[in-house]
MITIKE-512474 format. One line per 5 residues: number of its first residue (from 1); for each residue x, y, z of N, C-alpha, C. Coordinates in steps of 0.1 Angstrom, whole numbers, plus 5000, padded with zeros to 4 digits. Layout:
N
NUM) X:Y:Z:X:Y:Z:X:Y:Z  ... $
//
This chain:
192
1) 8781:7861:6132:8768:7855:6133:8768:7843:6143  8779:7838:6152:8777:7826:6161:8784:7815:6150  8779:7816:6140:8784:7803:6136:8799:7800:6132  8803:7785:6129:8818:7786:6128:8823:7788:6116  8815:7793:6105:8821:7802:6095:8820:7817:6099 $
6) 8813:7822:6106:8816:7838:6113:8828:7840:6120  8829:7830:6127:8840:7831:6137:8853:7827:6128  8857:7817:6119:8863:7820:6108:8869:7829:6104  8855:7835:6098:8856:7848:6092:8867:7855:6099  8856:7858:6112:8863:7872:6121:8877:7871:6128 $
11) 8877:7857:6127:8895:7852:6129:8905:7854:6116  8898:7856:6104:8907:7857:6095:8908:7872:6091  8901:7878:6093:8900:7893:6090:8907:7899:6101  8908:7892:6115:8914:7896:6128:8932:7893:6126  8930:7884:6120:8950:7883:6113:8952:7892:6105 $
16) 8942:7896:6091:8949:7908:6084:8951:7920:6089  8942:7919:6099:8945:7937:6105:8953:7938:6114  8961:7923:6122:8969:7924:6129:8982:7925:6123  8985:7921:6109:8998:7921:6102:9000:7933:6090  8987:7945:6093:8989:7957:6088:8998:7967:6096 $
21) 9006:7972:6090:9018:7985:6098:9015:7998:6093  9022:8005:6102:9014:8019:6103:9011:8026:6087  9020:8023:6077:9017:8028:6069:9005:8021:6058  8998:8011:6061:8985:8009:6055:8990:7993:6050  9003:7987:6046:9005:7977:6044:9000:7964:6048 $
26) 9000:7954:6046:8996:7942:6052:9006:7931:6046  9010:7924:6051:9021:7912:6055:9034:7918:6051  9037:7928:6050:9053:7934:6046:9060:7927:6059  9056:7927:6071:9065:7921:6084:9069:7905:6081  9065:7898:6073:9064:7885:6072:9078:7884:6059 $
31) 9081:7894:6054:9093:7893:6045:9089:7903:6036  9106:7911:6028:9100:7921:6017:9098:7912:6001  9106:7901:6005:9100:7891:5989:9088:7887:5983  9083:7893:5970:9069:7895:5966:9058:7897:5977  9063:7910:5989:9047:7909:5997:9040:7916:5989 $
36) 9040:7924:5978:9028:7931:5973:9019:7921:5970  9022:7909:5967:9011:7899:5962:9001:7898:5976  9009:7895:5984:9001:7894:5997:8995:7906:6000  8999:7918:6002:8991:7927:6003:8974:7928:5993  8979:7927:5982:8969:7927:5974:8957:7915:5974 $
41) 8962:7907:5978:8944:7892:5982:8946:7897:5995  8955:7901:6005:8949:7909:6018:8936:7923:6019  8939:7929:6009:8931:7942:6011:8921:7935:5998  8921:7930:5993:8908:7925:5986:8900:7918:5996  8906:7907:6008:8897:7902:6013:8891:7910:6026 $
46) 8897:7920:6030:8894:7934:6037:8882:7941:6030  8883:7941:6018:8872:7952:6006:8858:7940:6008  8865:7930:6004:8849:7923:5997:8841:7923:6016  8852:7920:6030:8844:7919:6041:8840:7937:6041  8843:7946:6043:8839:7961:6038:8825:7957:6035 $
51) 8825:7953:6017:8811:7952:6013:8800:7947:6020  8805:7933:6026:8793:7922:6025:8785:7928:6042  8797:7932:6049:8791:7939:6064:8788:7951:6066  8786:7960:6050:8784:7975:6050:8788:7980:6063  8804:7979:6065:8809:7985:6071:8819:7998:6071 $
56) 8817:8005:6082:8821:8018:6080:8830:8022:6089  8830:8011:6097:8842:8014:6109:8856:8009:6108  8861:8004:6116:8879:8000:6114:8875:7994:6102  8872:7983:6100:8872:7972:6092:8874:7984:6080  8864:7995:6079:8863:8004:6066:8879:8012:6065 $
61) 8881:8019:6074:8895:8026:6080:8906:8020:6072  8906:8006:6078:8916:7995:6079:8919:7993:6063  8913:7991:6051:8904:7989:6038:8912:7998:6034  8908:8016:6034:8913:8027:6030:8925:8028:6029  8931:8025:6044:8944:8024:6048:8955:8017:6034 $
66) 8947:8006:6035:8955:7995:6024:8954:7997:6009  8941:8004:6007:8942:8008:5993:8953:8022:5990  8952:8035:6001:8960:8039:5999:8975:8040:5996  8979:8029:6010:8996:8018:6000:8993:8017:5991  8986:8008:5985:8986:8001:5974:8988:8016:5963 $
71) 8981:8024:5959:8981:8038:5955:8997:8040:5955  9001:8040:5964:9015:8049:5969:9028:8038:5962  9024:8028:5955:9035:8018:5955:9034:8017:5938  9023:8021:5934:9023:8021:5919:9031:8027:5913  9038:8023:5900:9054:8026:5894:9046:8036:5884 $
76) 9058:8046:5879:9049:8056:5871:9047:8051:5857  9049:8039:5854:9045:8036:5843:9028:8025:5842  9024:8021:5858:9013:8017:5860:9010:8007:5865  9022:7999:5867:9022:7984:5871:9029:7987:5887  9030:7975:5892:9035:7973:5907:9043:7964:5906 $
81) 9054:7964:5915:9067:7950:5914:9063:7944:5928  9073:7937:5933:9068:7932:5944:9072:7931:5957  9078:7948:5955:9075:7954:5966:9073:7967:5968  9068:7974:5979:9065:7990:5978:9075:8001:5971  9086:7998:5969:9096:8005:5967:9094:8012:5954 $
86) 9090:8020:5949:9080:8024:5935:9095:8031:5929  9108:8036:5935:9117:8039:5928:9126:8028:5922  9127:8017:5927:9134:8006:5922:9130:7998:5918  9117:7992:5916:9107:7980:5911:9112:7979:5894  9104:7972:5894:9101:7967:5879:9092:7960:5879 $
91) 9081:7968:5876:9066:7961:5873:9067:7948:5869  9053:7940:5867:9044:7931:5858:9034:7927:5862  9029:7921:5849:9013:7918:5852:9008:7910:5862  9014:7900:5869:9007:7894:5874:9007:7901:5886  9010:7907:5896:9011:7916:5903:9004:7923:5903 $
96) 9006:7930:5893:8995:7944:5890:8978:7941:5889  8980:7929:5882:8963:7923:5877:8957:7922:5891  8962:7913:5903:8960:7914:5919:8957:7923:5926  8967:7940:5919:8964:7950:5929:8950:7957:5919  8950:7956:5907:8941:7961:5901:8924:7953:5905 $
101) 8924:7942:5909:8914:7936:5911:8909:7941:5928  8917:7943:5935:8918:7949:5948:8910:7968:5945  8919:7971:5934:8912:7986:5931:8898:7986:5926  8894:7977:5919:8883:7977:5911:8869:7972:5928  8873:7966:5936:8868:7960:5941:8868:7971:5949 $
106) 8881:7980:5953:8881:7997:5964:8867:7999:5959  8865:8007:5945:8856:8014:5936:8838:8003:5937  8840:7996:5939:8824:7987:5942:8825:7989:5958  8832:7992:5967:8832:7994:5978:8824:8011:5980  8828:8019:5968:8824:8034:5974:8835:8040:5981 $
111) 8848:8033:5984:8859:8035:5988:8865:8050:5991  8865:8059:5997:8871:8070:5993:8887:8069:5997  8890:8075:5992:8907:8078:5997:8915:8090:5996  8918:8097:6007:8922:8112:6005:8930:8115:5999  8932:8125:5992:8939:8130:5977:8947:8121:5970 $
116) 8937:8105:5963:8944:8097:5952:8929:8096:5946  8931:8095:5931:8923:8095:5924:8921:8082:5915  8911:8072:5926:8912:8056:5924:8913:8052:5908  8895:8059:5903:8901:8055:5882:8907:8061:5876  8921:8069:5879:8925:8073:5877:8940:8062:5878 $
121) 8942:8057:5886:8951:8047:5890:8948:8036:5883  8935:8033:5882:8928:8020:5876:8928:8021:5861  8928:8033:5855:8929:8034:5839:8947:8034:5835  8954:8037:5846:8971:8035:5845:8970:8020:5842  8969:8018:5857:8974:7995:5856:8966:7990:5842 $
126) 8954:7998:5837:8947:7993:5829:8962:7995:5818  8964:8000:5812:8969:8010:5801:8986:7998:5800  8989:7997:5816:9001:7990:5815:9000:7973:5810  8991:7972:5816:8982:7957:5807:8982:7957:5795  8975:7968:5788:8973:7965:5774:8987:7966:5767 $
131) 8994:7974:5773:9007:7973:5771:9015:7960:5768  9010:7951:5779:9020:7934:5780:9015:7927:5763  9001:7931:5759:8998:7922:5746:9004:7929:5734  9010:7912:5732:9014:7909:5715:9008:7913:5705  9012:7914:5691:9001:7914:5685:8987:7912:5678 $
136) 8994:7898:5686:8979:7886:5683:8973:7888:5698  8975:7896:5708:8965:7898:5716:8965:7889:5728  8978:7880:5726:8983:7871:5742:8988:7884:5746  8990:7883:5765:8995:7889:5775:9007:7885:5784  9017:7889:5780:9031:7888:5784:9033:7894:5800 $
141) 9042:7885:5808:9045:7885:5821:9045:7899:5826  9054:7906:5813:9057:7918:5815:9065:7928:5802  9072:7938:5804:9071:7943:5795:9085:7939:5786  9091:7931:5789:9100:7922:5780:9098:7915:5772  9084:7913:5771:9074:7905:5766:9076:7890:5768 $
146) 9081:7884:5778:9084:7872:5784:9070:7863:5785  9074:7852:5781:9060:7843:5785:9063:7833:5794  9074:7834:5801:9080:7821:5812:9074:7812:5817  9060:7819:5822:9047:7810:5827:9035:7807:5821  9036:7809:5807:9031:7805:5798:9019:7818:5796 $
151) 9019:7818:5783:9007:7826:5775:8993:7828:5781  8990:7814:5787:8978:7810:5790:8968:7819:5801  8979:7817:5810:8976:7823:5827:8977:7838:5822  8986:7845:5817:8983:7859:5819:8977:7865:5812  8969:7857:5796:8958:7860:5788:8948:7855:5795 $
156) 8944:7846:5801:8934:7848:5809:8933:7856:5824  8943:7859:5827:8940:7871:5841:8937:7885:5833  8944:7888:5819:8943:7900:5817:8927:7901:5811  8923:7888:5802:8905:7888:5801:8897:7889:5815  8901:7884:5825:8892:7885:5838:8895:7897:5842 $
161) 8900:7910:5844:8903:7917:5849:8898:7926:5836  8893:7928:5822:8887:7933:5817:8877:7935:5819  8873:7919:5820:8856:7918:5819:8856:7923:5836  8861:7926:5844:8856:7929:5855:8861:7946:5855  8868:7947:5851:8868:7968:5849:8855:7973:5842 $
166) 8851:7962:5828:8838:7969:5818:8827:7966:5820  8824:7969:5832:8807:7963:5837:8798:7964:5827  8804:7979:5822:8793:7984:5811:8794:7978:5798  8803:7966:5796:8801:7958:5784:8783:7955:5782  8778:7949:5771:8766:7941:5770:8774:7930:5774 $
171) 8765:7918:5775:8768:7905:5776:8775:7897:5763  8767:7902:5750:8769:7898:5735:8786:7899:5734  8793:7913:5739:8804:7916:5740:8811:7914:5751  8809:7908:5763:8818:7901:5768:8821:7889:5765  8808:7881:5755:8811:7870:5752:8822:7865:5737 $
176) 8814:7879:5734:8828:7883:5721:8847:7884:5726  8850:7889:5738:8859:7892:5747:8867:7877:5750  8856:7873:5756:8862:7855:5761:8863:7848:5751  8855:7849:5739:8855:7836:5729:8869:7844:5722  8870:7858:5718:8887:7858:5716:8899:7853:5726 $
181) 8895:7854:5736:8907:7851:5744:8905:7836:5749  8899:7828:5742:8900:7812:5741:8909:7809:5733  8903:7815:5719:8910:7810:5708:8928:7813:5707  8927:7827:5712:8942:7829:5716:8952:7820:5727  8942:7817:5737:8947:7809:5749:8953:7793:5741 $
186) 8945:7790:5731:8944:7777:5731:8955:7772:5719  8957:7784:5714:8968:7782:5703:8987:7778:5709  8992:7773:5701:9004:7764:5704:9020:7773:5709  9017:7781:5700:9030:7788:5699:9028:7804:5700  9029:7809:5717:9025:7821:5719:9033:7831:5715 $
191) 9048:7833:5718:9054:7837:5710:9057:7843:5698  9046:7833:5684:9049:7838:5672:9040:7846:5669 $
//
C-alpha cells in the first residue's frame, strides 16, 4: 500500500520465501537445531498474509508448500520434534502447539493441500496434547510428563490452542475452559 508498514510487510514476507527450499521448508538453511519452530511462526506468518491479501498466487503456493512440510514431518504419534526427520524425533508440545496453530490457521485460510488430510492431522496433534495432561489437567512438555519450563506456559498454550481449534464452543464454555485452566495455572505444585 506505499506505506512503511507495507513495505515492511513485503520485505518481511520477501525473506520467508527467500529462506523456503525446494521441499516447502522455511529456515532449515539457517541450521537443523529446532528449525521446526521457525518453520512454524514462518508459515503462520505466510497463512495469516494468505488471508489478509486474499491471495491466490505465490504468496498462496508458497503457504501450501509449507503446510505440506509441515504435514510430512508429523511423528506417527502426532506431535513434531524439532526437526523434519519424522523417523528419529521425539515430539513435544511446545513445538507441536506452533505447528498446530499454523494448521488451524492452513484451515481458516481454505488451504488445500494435495493428498493430506489437514483435520485429520489437526485431530492427531490435538489427541497428542491431550495426551501431555496430568490428571489434574496441567500440560506437560511432553510425554515424560516433564515440567522443566514450568506447568504454567504449556497449560496455557495447550488452553489457547483449544480455544482456537473449538470455534464452535459457546462463549459460557470457553469461559468455563479458561477459568479451569487459571485455577490449574495458578496452583503451586504442578507435579502433584
Amino acid at each position: 500500500d506505499g506505506t512503511l508498514f507495507g513495505e515492511a510487510l513485503e520485505r518481511g514476507v520477501g525473506y520467508l520465501l527467500s529462506r523456503q527450499d525446494g521441499d516447502g521448508f522455511i529456515g532449515r538453511d539457517l541450521g537443523p537445531q529446532h528449525f521446526m519452530y521457525s518453520h512454524a511462526l514462518a508459515t503462520l506468518a505466510l497463512l495469516e498474509n494468505v488471508i489478509l491479501a486474499d491471495d491466490r498466487g505465490i504468496l498462496h503456493r508458497s503457504a501450501q508448500q509449507a503446510v505440506a512440510a509441515m504435514l510430512s514431518a508429523q511423528l506417527k504419534d502426532g506431535a513434531w520434534g524439532y526437526t523434519n526427520d519424522a523417523n528419529r524425533e521425539i515430539g513435544d508440545g511446545s513445538i507441536t502447539i506452533w505447528q498446530l496453530q499454523a494448521l488451524l490457521t492452513a484451515r481458516e485460510a481454505d488451504l488445500e493441500i494435495d493428498g493430506k488430510d489437514l483435520d485429520a492431522a489437526i485431530r492427531k496433534a490435538l489427541q497428542y496434547i491431550q495426551s501431555l495432561r496430568n490428571p489434574r489437567g496441567l500440560t506437560a512438555y511432553d510425554t515424560y510428563g516433564r515440567f522443566q519450563y514450568g506447568a504454567c506456559a504449556m497449560t496455557a498454550a495447550d488452553l489457547f490452542i483449544r480455544g482456537l481449534a473449538a470455534p464452535a464452543l459457546s462463549k459460557a464454555d470457553k469461559q468455563r475452559l479458561l477459568d479451569a485452566g487459571l485455577e490449574l495455572t495458578t496452583q503451586a505444585d504442578p507435579e502433584s
